[in-house]
C-alpha positions in Angstrom: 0.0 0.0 0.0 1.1 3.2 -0.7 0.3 6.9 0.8 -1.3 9.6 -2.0 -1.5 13.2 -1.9 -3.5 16.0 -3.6 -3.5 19.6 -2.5 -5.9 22.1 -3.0 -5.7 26.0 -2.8 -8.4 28.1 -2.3 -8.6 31.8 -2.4 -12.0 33.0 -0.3 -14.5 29.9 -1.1 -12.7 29.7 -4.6 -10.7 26.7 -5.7 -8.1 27.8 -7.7 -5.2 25.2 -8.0 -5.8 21.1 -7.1 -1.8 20.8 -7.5 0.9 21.3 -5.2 2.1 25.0 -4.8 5.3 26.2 -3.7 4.7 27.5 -0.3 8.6 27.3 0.5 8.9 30.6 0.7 6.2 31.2 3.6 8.3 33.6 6.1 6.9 31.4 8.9 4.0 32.8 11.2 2.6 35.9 11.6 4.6 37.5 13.9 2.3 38.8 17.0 0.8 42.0 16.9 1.0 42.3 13.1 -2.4 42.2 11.3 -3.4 40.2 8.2 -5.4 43.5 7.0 -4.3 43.9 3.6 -2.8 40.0 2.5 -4.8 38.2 0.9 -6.0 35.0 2.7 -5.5 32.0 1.1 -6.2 28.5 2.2 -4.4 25.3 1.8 -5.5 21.6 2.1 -3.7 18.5 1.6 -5.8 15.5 1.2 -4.0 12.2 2.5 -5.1 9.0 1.1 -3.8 5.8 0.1 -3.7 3.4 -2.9 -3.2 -0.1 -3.6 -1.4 -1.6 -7.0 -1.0 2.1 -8.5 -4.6 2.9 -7.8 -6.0 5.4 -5.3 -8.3 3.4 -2.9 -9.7 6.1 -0.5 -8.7 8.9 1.6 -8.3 9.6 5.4 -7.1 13.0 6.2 -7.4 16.6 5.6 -4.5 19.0 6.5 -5.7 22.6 6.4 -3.3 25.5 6.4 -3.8 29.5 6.5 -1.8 31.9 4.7 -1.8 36.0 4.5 0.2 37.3 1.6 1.0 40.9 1.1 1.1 41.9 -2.7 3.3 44.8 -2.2 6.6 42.6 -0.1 6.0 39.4 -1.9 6.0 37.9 1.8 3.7 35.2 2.7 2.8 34.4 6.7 1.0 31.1 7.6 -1.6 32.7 10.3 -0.7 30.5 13.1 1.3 27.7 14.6 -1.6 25.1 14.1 -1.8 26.3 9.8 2.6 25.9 10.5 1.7 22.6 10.9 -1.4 22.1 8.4 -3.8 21.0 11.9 -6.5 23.7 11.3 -9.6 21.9 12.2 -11.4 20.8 9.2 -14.5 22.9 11.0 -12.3 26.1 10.0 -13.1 25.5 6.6 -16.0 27.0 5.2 -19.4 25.4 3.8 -18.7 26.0 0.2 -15.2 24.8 0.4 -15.9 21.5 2.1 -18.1 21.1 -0.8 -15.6 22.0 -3.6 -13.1 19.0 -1.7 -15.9 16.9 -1.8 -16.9 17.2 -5.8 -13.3 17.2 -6.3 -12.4 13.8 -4.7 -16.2 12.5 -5.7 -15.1 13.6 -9.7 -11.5 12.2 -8.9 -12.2 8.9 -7.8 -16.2 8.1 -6.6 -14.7 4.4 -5.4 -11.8 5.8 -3.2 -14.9 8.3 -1.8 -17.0 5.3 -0.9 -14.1 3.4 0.3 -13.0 6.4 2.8 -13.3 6.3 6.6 -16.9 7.7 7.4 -15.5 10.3 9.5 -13.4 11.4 6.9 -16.4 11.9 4.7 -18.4 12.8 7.7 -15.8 16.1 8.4 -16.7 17.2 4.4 -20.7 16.9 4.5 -22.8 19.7 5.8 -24.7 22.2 4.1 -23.7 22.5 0.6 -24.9 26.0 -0.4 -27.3 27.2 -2.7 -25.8 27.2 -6.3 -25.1 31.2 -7.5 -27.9 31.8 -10.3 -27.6 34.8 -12.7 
């Protein structure tokens, strides 16, 4: 058996990359008494899972991560010691982006979905929010 990973990157409730970015340049965490006011927030989750003979067989963890970025320095601040480590609770995420990892990982592999641990898929259900009509 072998261990898979995806991550996902979401500005606001928007998904914009499912590859991994280069977040080695993250200047650590926010040093106290410095606001985020003016970065833009991003969010960061890796999806753990596993396959089995080259093909993904479910997944078991989320590891979310908060980052402020100011446009003007380049700098990028993860927002705390717990998005340091990617152990946000899942519960920090919001309705609409536990739904975009869901569709993703449904569209990605609907077996490995049905084959996850129920509290894994438990931690992404919820409200899924009314689709945005024009």
């Amino acid at each position: 058996m072998a261990q898979w990973y995806a991550q996902l990157v979401f500005k606001g409730d928007t998904l914009l990359s499912d590859s991994l970015a280069d977040w080695t340049e993250v200047d650590g965490v926010l040093p106290a008494g410095i606001e985020a006011n003016g970065r833009e927030r991003y969010t960061t989750v890796i999806v753990s899972g596993y396959a089995l003979y080259g093909r993904l067989r479910g997944y078991y963890a989320l590891g979310v991560a908060h980052v402020a970025a100011d446009p003007a320095t380049g700098r990028t601040y993860y927002l705390s010691e717990e998005s340091a480590l990617h152990k946000e609770p899942v519960d920090s995420l919001t309705a609409t982006q536990r739904a975009a990892i869901r569709e993703w990982l449904v569209a990605l592999n609907q077996e490995a979905w049905e084959n996850s641990t129920e509290a894994f898929r438990e931690s992404l259900e919820g409200t899924i929010p009314d689709k945005v009509t024009r």
